[in-house]
C-alpha positions in Angstrom: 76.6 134.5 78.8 76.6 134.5 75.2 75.4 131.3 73.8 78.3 131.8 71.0 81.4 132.0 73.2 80.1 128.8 75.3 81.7 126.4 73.3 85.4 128.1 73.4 85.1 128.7 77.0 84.5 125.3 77.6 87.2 123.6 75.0 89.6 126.4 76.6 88.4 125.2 80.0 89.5 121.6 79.0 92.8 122.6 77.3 93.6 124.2 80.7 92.3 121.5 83.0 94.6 118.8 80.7 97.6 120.5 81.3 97.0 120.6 84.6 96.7 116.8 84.7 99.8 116.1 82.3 101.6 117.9 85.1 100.4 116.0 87.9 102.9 112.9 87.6 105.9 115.0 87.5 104.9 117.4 90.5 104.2 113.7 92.2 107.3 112.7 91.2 109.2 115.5 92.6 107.2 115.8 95.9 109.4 116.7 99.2 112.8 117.9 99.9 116.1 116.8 98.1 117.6 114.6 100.8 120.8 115.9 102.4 124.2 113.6 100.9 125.5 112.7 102.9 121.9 111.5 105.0 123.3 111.4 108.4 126.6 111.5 109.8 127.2 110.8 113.3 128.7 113.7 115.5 129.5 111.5 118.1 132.1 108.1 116.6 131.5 109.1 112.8 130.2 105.4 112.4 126.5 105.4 111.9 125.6 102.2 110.1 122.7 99.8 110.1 119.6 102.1 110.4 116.2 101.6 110.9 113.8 104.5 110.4 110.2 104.8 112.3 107.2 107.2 113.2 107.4 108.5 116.6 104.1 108.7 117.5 103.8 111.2 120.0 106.5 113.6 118.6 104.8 113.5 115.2 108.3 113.1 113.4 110.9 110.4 111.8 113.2 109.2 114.2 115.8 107.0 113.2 117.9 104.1 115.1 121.3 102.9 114.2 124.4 101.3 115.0 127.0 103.9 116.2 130.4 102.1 115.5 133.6 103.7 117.6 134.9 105.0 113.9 137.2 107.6 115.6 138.7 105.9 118.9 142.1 105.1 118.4 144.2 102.6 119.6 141.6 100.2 119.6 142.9 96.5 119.3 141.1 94.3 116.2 138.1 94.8 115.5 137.0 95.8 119.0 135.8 99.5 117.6 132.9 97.7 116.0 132.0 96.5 119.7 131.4 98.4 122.7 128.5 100.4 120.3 125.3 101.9 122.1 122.3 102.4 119.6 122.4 106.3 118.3 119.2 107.8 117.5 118.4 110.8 115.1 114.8 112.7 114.5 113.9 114.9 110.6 111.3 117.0 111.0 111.3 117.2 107.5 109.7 114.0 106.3 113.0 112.6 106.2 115.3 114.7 103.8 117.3 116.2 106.8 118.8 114.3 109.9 120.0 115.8 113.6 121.5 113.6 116.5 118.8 113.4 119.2 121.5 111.0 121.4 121.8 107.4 122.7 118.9 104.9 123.2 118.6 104.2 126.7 118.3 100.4 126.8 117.9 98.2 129.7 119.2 95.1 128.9 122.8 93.5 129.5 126.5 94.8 131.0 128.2 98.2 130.2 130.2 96.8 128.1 128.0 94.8 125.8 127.5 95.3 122.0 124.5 96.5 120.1 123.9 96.2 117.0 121.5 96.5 114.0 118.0 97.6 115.5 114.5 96.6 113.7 111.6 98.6 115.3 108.0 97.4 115.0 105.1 100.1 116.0 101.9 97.9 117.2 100.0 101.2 117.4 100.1 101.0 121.0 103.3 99.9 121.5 107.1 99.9 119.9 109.0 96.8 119.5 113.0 96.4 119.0 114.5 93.3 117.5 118.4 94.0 118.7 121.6 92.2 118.1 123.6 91.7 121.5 127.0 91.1 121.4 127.6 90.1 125.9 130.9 92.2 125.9 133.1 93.8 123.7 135.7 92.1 121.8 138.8 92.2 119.4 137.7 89.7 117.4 134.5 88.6 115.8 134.3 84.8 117.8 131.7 85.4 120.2 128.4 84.3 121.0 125.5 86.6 119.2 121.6 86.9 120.4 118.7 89.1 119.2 116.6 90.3 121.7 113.1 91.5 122.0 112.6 94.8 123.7 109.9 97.5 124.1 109.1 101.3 124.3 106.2 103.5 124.7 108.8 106.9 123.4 111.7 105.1 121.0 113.8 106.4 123.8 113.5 104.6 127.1 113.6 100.3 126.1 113.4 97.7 128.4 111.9 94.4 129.2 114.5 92.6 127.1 113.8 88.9 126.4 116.2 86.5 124.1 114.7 85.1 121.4 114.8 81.3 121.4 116.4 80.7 117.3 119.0 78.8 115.7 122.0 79.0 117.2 124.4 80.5 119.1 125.0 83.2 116.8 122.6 85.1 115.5 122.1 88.8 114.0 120.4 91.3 111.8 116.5 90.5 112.4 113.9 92.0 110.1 110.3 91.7 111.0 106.9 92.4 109.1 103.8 91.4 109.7 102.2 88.8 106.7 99.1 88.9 105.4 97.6 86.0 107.6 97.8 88.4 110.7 101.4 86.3 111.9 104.8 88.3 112.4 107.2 86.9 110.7 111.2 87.3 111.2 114.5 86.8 109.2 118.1 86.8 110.5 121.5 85.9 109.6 122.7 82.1 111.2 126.4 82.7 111.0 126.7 78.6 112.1 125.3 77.8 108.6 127.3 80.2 106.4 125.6 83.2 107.2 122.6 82.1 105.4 119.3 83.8 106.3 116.8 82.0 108.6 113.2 82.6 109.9 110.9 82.4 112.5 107.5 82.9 112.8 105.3 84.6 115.8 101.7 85.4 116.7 102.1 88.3 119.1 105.7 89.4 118.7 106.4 87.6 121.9 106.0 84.2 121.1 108.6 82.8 118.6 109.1 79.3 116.8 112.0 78.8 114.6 111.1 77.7 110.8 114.1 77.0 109.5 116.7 78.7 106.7 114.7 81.4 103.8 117.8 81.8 101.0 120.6 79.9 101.3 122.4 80.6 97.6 124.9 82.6 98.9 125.7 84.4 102.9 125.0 87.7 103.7 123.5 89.9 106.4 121.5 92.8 107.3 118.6 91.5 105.2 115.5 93.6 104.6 111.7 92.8 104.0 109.4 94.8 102.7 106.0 94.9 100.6 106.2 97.1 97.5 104.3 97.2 94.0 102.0 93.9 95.0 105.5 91.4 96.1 107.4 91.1 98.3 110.9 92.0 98.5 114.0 91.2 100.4 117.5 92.8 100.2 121.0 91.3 101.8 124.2 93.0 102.2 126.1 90.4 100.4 129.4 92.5 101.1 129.2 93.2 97.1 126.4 94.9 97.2 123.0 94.5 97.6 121.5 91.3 97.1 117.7 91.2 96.2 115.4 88.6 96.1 111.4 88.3 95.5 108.2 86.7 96.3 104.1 86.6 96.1 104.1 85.2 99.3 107.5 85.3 101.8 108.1 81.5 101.2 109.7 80.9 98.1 112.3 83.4 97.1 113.7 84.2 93.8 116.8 86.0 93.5 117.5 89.0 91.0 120.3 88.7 88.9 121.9 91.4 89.5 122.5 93.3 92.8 122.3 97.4 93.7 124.7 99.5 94.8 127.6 97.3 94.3 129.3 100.2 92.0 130.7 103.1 93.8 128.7 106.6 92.8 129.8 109.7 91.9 129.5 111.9 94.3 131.6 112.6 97.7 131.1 110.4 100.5 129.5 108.1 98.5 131.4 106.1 95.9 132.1 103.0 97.9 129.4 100.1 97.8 126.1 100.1 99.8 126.0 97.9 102.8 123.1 97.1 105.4 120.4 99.0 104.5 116.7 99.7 105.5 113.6 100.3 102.8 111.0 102.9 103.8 107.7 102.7 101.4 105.7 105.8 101.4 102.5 105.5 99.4 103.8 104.0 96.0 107.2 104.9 96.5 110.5 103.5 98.2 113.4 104.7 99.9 116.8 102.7 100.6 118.9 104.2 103.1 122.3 102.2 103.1 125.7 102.9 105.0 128.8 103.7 103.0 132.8 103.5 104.5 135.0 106.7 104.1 137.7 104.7 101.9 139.2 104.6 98.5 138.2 108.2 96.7 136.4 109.5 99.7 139.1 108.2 102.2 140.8 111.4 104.0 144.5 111.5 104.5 143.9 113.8 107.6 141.6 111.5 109.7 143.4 108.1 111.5 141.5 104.9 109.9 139.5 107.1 107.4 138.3 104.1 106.0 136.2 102.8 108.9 134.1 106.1 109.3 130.8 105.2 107.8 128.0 107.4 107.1 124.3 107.1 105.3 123.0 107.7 102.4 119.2 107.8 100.5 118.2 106.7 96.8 115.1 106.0 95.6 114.4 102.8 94.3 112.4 101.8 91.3 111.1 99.0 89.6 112.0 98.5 85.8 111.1 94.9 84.3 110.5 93.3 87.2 114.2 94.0 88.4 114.6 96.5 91.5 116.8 99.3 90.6 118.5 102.9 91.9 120.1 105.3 91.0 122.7 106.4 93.7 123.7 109.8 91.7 119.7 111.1 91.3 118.8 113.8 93.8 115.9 112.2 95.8 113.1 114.1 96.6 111.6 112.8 99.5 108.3 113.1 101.5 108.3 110.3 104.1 104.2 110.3 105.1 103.6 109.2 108.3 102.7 105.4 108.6 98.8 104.6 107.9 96.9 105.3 111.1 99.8 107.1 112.8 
C-alpha cells in the first residue's frame, strides 16, 4: 500500500466508523415493531382490562393475562358485567407489538360463578406464580368480600393449587409482586377497608406471607405497579384520574410525583379517555406501560349498547425527564420486548 495514501485511508476510515456510531442511539431508539393501537382488543366480551404480560418459557413467546370484563352482555343488572369474568389470555410472537386471543386461563380455584380479577404472574425459573383477585360469586353491586390468592403453573395455561393469602382485611385486590434486593418477595395491594390505600406484605418463598402494614396512604387508588427502572424504584396507581406515580431507593419510603400520566385523553381513536390499571414491562434500559382505556366520550360508538364500558389496551413508552416519569400516549412505540434474563 502506498505509504502516501495511509493517512487518508485511515482518517476516511474514522470519518466512516463515527457516523456509524452517531447513528447507533437512534437505530436503538427505534428498535422493534410499531405497536398495534389499539394493543389488544378482546374478541370475546370487548373488555380486556388489567393486564399482566410474561415470558412463556417453553413457547418462547409474550403471553399476556388480563381481566376479560362481560363489556357486551346485555341486560346485565348493576355492575354485575364487571363480575362473572374468567382471566383471558393473549400470546405476540412479535416481541410484543402485535396481540392474538389464545383463550381462557384454566384455573382451579373457586365456584363457576366466581370473579377474577387483575392477575400478577411471577416466573421462578422453574415455576410460574399468580397473585389473583377472587371475587366468591358474581354480584350487582361492588359490597362483597375480596381475596387474592396464590396459584401456580408449569404452561400459563393450566393454574391450580390455589391458596388465600392471609392480609388485611376482608377485602383485598390488585397484588403486585417483585422480588427486593435482599432475596425477599415483597407484595402490594389495595385495602379497600382503609380507603383504598395500598398495603404490603412481605414473603421468603412466595408461599409464606406476613402482613407489614399500609406503603402510600396520600390518596386511594388501585391496580398499583412495581417495578425497578434507571437505578429506583417505581410504583404507579390508577388513582381513577390517571396514573399516580410514586418513587423510591429502596421500596420503603415512597415519594409521590407531582404530577400523574395519562390523565389527559390522547389523540388518537380508541384512545383519548384516561389510562387506568396498567402493567410496566422493562426491557434492557427501556419501559413499556400498557394501560386499559373505556370506549366513551370521543371514541364512544352510537351503534354498540353501553359503548362506554368496552375497554381495550393500549402501549406507550415511558421516559424519564428530571427525575419525573413521563409518556407520550400519541408517539408510535417501537417495541422489542427481549425475553426476561435467563429465560
Amino acid at each position: 500500500m502506498n505509504a502516501l495514501l495511509f493517512p487518508r485511508l485511515t482518517k476516511s476510515l474514522l470519518l466512516v466508523l463515527g457516523a456509524a456510531c452517531c447513528l447507533t442511539t437512534p437505530v436503538k431508539a427505534q428498535q422493534g415493531k410499531i405497536a398495534a393501537k389499539p394493543l389488544f382488543r378482546d374478541p370475546v366480551h370487548d373488555g380486556a382490562a388489567d393486564s399482566v404480560l410474561v415470558w412463556n418459557r417453553a413457547e418462547k413467546r409474550w403471553f399476556m393475562l388480563y381481566t376479560n370484563r362481560r363489556a357486551n352482555v346485555p341486560d346485565l343488572p348493576g355492575v354485575a358485567w364487571v363480575h362473572g369474568t374468567r382471566i383471558g389470555i393473549a400470546e405476540s410472537i412479535d416481541n410484543g407489538a402485535s396481540w392474538k386471543y389464545r383463550g381462557v386461563a384454566d384455573i382451579d380455584y373457586g365456584k363457576p360463578d366466581y370473579s377474577l380479577w387483575a392477575p400478577d404472574v411471577i416466573d421462578d425459573g422453574k415455576v410460574y406464580h399468580m397473585f389473583l383477585s377472587v371475587v366468591p360469586g358474581t354480584f350487582p353491586d361492588w359490597n362483597a368480600p375480596r381475596d387474592i390468592v396464590h396459584l401456580t403453573s408449569t404452561d400459563l395455561l393450566h393454574w391450580s393449587h390455589g391458596v388465600k393469602l392471609p392480609l388485611a382485611s376482608d377485602r383485598v385486590i390488585d397484588a403486585t409482586v417483585i422480588r427486593l434486593k435482599n432475596g425477599q418477595w415483597r407484595l402490594w395491594y389495595k385495602n379497600e377497608r382503609d380507603k383504598s390505600h395500598i398495603y404490603y406484605a412481605d414473603s421468603p418463598d412466595l408461599n409464606q406471607w406476613n402482613p407489614g402494614g399500609v406503603a402510600v396512604d396520600d390518596r386511594a387508588g388501585e391496580g398499583a405497579k412495581v417495578f425497578l427502572w434507571q437505578g429506583r424504584y417505581w410504583m404507579i396507581t390508577d388513582m381513577w384520574k390517571g396514573i399516580a406515580v410514586y418513587s423510591s431507593p429502596d421500596t420503603n419510603k415512597w415519594t409521590a410525583q407531582a404530577e400523574p400520566i395519562l390523565r389527559d385523553g390522547g389523540k388518537l381513536p380508541t384512545d383519548r379517555e384516561k389510562g387506568q390499571h396498567a402493567d410496566v414491562v422493562v426491557s434492557g434500559d427501556r419501559a413499556y406501560i400498557i394501560y386499559f382505556t373505556h370506549q366513551s366520550g370521543a371514541d364512544a360508538d352510537p351503534s354498540v349498547p353501553n359503548s362506554g364500558r368496552h375497554t381495550l389496551l393500549q402501549m406507550a413508552e415511558l421516559k424519564l425527564k428530571d427525575g419525573q416519569l413521563t409518556c407520550d400516549r400519541d408517539e408510535p412505540v417501537h417495541v422489542w420486548l427481549a425475553p426476561p434474563a435467563g429465560r
